[in-house]
N, C-alpha and C positions, 0 to 999 in steps of 0.2 A: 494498058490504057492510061493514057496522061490524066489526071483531075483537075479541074481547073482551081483555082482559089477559091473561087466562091463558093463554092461546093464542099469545098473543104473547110469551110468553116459552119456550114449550115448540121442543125441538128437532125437526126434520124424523123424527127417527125416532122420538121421541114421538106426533109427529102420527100418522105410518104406523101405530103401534101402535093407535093409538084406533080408527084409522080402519078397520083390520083387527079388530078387538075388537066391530066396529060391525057387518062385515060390509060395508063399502063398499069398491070397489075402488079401489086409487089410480093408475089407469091412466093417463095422462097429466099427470099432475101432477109438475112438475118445479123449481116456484119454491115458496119454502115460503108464499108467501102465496096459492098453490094449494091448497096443503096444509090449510091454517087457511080457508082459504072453504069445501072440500068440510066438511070437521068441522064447521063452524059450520053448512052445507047438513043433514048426518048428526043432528047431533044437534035440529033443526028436525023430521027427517023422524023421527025417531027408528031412526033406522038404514036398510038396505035396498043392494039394489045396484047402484042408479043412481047411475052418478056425477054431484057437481056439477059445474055449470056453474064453467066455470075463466072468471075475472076476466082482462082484458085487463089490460094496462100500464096506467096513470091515465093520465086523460085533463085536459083543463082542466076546474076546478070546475064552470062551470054546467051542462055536457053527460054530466060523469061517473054522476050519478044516472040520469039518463034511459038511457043505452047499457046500465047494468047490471040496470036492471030489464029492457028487453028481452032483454039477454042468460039471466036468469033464468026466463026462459019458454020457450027453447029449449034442447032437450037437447044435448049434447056427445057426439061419437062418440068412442069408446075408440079410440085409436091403442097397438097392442101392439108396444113396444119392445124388442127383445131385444140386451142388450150383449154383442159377439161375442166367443169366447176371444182370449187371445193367441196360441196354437199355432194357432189355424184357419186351414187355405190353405198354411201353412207344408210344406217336404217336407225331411226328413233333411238335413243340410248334409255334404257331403266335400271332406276338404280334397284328396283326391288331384286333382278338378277344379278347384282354384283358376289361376286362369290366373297363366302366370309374369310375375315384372317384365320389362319390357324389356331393360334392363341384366342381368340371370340367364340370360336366355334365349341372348343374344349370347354372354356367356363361356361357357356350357354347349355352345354349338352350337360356340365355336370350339376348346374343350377337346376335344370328341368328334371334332373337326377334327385337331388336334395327336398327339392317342392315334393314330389312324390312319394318319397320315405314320409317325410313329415305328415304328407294327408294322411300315411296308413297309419304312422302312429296315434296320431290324433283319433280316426276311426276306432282304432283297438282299444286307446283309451276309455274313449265313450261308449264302448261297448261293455269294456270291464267294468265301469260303473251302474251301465243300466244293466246288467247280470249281477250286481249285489242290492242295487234300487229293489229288487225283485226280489231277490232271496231275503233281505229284510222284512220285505210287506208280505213275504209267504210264513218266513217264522212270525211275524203278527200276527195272521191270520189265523193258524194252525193253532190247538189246543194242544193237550200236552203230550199225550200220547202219541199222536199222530207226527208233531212235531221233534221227537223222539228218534220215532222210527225212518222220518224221513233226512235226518241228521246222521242217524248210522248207515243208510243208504250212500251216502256223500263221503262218508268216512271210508267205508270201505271200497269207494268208487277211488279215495284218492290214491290209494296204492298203484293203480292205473296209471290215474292223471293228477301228479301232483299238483298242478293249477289251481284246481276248485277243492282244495281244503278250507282255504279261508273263509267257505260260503256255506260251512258248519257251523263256523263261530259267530257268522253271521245271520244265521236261524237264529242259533241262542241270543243273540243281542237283540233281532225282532220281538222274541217271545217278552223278553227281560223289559225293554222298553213297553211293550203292551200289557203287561203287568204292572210297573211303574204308572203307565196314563192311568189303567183303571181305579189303581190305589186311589189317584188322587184327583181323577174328576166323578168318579162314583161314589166313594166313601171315605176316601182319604182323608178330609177334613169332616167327616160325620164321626161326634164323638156322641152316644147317647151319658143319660144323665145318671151317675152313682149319686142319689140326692140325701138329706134328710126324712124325706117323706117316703122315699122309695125303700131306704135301712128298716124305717119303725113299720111300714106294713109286713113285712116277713119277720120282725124278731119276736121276741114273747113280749106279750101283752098287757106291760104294768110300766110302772115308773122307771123302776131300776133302769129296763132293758132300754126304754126311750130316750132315758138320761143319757145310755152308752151309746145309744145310734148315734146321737150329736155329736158326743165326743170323739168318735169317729170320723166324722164326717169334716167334724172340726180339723182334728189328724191329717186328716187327707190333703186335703186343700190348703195346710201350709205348706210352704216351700221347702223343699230338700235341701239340709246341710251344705254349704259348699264341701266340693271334694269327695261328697260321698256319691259312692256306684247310682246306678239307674236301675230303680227296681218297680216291677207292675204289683201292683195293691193286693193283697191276697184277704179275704174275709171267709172265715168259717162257722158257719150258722149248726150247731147239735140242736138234734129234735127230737119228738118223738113216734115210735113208728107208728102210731097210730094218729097219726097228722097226715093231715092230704093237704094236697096243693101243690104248686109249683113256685119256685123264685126265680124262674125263667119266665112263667105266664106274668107274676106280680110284675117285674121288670119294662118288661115288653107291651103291657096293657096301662101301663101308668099314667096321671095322666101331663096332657102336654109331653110325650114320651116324642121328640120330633125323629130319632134314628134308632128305632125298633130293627132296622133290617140291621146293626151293626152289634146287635147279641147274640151269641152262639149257646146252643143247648148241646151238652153231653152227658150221658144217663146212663149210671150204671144198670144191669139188668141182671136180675136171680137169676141163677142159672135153672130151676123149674120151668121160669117164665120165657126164657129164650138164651139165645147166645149173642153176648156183648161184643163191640166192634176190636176188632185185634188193635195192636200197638201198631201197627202201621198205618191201619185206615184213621185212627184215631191224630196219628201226626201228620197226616196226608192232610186230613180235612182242618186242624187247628190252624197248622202250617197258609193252607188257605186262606183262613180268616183271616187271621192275624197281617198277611201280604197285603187282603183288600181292606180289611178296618182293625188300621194298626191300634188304634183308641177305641177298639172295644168293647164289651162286657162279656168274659167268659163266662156262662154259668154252668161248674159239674154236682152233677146231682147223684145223690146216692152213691158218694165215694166209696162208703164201704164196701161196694160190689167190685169195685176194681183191683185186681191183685197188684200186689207191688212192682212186678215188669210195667204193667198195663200206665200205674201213674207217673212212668218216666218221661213222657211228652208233656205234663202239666208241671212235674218238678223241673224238668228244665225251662220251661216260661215264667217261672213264679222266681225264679233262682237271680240274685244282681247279675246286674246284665245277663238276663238270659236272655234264651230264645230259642230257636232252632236251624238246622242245615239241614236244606229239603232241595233235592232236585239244581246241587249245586249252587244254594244261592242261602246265603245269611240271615234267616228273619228276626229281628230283633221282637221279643215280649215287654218289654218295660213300659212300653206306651198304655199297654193296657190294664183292665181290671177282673177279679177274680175274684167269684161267688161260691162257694163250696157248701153242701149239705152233708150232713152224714146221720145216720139213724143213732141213738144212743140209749139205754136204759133209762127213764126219766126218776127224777127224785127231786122231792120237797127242796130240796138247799138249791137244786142248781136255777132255779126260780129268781131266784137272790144274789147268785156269788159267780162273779166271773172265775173266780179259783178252781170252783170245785166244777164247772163249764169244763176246763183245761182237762182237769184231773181225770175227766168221764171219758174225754176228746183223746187222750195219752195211752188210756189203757182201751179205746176201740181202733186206737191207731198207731202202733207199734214203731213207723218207721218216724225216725227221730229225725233225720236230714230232711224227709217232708215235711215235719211237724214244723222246723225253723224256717221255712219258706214263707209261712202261714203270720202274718202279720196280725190278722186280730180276730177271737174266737168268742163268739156270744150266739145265746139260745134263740133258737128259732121256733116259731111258731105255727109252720106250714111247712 
């Protein structure tokens, strides 16, 4: 089919427009030299809407005339093309399902890995400490015995479970710490009073012996040497056995006496009369005191009823730097002071003579290393 020029210069959408202008449908027509056969068809027919016959590709010259005239005798079926949206088929896109990289996915799973150790560590930590919070404020609480037996309990759990040993030594350090508080918000700083007044009511009852109270007292209350040891005050009162009274009562009843609770009574006893406390219950209970009111006042009465084992716990408090080892713990004696009675044969001189005091004091008490503990030795009078 020949084209004419004008045709041939017009655009596809020129064409469409005519071709639409005409009434003809341009339903398969896709190449514009489709386009320009149906129009030149259109305007032959003088419009209408039958599509033309759409033109093959060119063929070789001789055969192309013949195919088209045939072609031009059969109609063309409309094929109805519809170009589909872009969005069609399409569904919402989330990024929340995006799959992770590989590499994100590993560090995420091992980060959520790590947070997790960390919580139980953290957990176990706090656990370990509130399981010693407790066994501390248990050995506080516990007294000694108890606190003892529930320490050898622990011990020999730990054979078991070696974990909870440390929550023995953590008894002990409750007890030790509750010991220390008591020391020193009950009596620790209670020092009762070795006075002037308090010396001359129990020695003998004249000048001499008054004149020597001061000068003891005097003694006392200067300061210690530099360099020299720490030693607790020893005073030895001889009397007569037929003197009554106490230098525990005089002590403890004095007056303005403000820490009466920080004198200790120990009493030797005839063996007629009863049975004296053994060497153990006697450093049990000094040991005691001495822990709660390191500045004390011991007072032993009636030394000569003590056998020489029995005055091992006061020789070692009266000794420089003494003290004692009780129950695993160091108590130092130096802070304190020491009252000592002992019965003695009485005689006109020793009325008079610190010498012959000594002399009486020496041959009713044999043990010489005791004897030099003993700081100062005057007659008593109760």
């Amino acid at each position: 089919m020949k084209i004419p020029a004008e045709l041939q210069k017009m655009t596809i959408a020129q064409l469409k427009q005519e071709l639409e202008a005409l009434g003809c449908s341009t339903k398969g027509c896709r190449l514009k030299l489709q386009y320009q056969e149906r129009l030149v068809q259109a305007r032959k027919d003088g419009g209408g809407s039958k599509p033309a016959p759409s033109t093959p590709a060119p063929a070789k010259k001789g055969k192309a005339k013949a195919k088209s005239s045939k072609k031009e005798a059969t109609p063309v079926e409309q094929v109805i093309l519809r170009r589909p949206s872009l969005t069609e088929g399409l569904t919402p896109f989330d990024l929340s399902k995006m799959p992770e990289s590989p590499s994100k996915s590993k560090k995420a799973k091992k980060g959520g890995d790590g947070k997790k150790k960390s919580s139980r560590k953290c957990m176990y930590f706090l656990l370990a400490v509130a399981a010693l919070v407790v066994a501390l404020l248990v050995g506080a609480a516990l007294d000694e015995e108890p606190r003892k037996k529930f320490e050898d309990v622990i011990v020999s759990l730990a054979a078991l479970v070696p974990g909870i040993a440390p929550f023995a030594k953590v008894l002990n350090l409750g007890h030790t710490l509750r010991a220390f508080w008591e020391s020193k918000t009950q009596s620790g700083s209670c020092e009762p009073r070795l006075s002037e007044d308090l010396l001359t009511s129990v020695v003998f009852e004249n000048e001499y012996w008054h004149g020597w109270s001061k000068e003891v007292i005097q003694s006392i209350e200067q300061p210690r040497e530099e360099g020299a040891p720490p030693k607790g005050t020893a005073i030895l009162l001889a009397r007569n056995t037929s003197y009554s009274g106490s230098v525990y009562y005089a002590a403890s009843t004095l007056k303005d006496q403000d820490c009466a609770s920080c004198i200790k009574l120990f009493e030797g006893i005839n063996e007629e009369e009863g049975v004296s406390k053994s060497k153990g219950q006697i450093q049990k209970e000094l040991a005691d005191f001495l822990l709660t009111c390191p500045k004390g006042i011991v007072v032993v009465e009636n030394l000569e009823l003590y056998g020489p084992d029995f005055l091992s716990p006061f020789h070692n408090v009266m000794s420089e730097q003494g003290g004692l080892t009780y129950d695993g713990k160091t108590i130092p004696g130096w802070h304190a002071k020491y009252l000592l009675t002992m019965n003695v044969d009485m005689a006109a001189d020793l009325q008079s003579s610190e010498a012959a005091v000594k002399a009486a004091v020496k041959e009713k008490l044999p043990n010489a290393a005791f004897r030099r503990r003993i700081d100062y030795i005057g007659l008593g009078r109760i």
